[in-house]
DOVEX-372542 format. One record per residue (C-alpha): residue number from 1; chain; x, y, z. Coordinates in steps of 0.02 Angstrom, whole numbers, plus 32768, in hexadecimal, padded with zeros to 4 digits. Example, Ala and Ser with C-alpha at 12.3 -4.5 7.8 and 13.67 -1.06 7.14 Angstrom:
# DOVEX-372542
<atom n="1" chain="A" px="8267" py="7F1F" pz="8186"/>
<atom n="2" chain="A" px="82AC" py="7FCB" pz="8165"/>
# end
This chain:
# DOVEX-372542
<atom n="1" chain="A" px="8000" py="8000" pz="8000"/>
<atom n="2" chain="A" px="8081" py="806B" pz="802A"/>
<atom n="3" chain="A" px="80D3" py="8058" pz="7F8D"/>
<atom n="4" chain="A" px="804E" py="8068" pz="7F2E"/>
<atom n="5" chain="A" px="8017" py="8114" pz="7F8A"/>
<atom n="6" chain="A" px="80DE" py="814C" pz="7F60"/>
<atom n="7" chain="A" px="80BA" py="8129" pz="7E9A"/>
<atom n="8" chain="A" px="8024" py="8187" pz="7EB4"/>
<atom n="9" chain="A" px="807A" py="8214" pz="7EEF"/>
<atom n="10" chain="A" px="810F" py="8218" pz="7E76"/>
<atom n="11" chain="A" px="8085" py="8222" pz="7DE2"/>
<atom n="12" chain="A" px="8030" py="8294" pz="7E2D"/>
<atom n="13" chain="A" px="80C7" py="8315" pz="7E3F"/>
<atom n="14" chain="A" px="80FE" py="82DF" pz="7D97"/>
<atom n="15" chain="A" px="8038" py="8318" pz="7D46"/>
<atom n="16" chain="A" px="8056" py="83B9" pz="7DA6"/>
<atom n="17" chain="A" px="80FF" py="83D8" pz="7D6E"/>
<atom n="18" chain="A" px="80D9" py="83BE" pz="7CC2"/>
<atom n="19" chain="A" px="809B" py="844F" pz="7C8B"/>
<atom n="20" chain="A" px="811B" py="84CF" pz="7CE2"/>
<atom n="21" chain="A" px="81B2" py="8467" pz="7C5C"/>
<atom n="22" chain="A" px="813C" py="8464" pz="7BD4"/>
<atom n="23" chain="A" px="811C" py="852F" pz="7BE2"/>
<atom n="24" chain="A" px="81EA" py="852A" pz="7BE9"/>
<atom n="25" chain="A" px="81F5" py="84C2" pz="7B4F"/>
<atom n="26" chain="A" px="8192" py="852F" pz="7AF7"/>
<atom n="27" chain="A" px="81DC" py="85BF" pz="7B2C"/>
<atom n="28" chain="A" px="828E" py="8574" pz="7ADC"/>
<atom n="29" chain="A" px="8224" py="8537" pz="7A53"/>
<atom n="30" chain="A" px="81EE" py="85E6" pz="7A21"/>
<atom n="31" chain="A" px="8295" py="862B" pz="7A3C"/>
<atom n="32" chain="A" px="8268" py="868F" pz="7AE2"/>
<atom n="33" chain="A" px="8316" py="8645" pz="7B36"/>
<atom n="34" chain="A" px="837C" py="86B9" pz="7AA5"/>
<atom n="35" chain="A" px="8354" py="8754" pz="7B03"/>
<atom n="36" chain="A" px="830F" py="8725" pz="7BC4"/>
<atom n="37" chain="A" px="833F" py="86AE" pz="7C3D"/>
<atom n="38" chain="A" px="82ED" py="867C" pz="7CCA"/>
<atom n="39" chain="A" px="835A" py="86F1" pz="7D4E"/>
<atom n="40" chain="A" px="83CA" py="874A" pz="7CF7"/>
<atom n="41" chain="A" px="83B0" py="87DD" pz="7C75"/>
<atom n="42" chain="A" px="83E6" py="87B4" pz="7BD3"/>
<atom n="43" chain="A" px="83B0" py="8830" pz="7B48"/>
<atom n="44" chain="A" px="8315" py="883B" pz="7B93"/>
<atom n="45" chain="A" px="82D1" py="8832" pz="7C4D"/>
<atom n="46" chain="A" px="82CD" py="877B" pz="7CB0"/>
<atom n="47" chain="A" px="822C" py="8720" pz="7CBB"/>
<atom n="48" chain="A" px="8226" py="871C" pz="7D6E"/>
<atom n="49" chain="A" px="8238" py="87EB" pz="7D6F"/>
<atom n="50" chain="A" px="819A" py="87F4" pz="7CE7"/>
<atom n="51" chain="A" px="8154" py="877F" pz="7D71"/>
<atom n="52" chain="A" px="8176" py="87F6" pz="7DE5"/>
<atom n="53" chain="A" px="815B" py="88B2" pz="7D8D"/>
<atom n="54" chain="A" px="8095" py="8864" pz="7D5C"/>
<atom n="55" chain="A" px="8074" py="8811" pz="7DF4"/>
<atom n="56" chain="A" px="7FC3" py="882E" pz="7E32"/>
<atom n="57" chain="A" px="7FA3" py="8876" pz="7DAC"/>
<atom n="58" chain="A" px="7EEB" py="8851" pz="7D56"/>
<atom n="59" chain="A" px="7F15" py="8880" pz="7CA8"/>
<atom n="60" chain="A" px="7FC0" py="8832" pz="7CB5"/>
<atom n="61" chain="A" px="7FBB" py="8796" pz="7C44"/>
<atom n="62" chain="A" px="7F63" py="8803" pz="7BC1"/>
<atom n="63" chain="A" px="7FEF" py="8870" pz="7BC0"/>
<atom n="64" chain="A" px="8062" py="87FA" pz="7BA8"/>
<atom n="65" chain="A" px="7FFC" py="878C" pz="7B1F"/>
<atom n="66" chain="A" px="801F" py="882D" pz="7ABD"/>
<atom n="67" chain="A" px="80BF" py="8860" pz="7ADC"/>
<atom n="68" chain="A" px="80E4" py="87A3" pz="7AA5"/>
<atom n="69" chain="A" px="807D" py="87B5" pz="7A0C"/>
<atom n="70" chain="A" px="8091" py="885F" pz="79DE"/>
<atom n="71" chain="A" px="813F" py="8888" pz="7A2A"/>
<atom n="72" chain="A" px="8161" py="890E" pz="7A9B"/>
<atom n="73" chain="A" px="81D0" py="89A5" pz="7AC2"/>
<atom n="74" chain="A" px="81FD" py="8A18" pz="7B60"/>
<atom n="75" chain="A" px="81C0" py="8991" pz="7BE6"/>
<atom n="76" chain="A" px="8262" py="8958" pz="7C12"/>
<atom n="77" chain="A" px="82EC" py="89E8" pz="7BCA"/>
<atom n="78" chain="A" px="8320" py="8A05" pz="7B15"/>
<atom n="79" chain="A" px="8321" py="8957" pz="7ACD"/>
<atom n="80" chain="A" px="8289" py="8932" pz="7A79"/>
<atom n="81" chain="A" px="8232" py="8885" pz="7A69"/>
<atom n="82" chain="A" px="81ED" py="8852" pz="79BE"/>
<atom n="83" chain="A" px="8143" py="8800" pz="799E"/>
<atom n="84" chain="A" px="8163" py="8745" pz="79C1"/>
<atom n="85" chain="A" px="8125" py="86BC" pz="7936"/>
<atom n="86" chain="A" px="809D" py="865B" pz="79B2"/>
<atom n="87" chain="A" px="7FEA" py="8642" pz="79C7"/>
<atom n="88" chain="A" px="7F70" py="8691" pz="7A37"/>
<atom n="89" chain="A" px="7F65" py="85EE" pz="7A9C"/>
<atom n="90" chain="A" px="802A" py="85E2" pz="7A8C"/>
<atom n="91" chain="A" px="8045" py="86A4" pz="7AD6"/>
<atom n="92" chain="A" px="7FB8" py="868E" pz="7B54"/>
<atom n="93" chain="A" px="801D" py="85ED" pz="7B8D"/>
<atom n="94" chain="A" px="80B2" py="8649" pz="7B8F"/>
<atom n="95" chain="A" px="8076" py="86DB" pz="7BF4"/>
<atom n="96" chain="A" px="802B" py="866F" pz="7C77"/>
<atom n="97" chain="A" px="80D9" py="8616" pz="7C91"/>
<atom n="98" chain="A" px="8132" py="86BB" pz="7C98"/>
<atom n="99" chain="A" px="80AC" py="86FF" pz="7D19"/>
<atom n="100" chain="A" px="80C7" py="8660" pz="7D7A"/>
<atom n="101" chain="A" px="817B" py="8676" pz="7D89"/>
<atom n="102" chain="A" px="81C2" py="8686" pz="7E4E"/>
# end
């Protein structure tokens, strides 16, 4: 039994850890990792510091669905970020895992 509560629990943290490395893969996938990382600046801003500058904010993921799709300039200093080549779903995936960022 106790094993089998164990297995249990490893799926279990596996199913919720899922999505978190599939929101990084696409974020490689879509070529996010060429100018942010996940604490450092790079050319533009770390996701963990978007995570923080829009946190609590309503309108937050919206903002950042179209700064992802559209591109953006004078958030984060003089380097501007182009429209990105996703989907809606992709960019609303995207800015979820960005806002989730700690």
């Amino acid at each position: 039994m106790k094993t089998l509560m164990n297995v249990a629990l490893a799926c279990a943290a596996l199913a919720l850890g899922a999505p978190a490395q599939a929101n990084a893969d696409l974020a490689k996938t879509k070529n996010c990792m060429g100018c942010h990382a996940m604490d450092t600046k790079v050319l533009g801003p770390a996701f963990k510091e978007v995570a923080t500058k829009y946190k609590g904010q309503k309108d937050a993921e919206a903002k950042l669905v179209a700064s992802i799709t559209k591109g953006s300039s004078g958030a984060w200093g003089a380097m501007a970020m182009p429209p990105n080549p996703v989907s809606p779903a992709e960019a609303q995936t995207l800015a979820k895992w960005v806002l989730a960022q700690k």
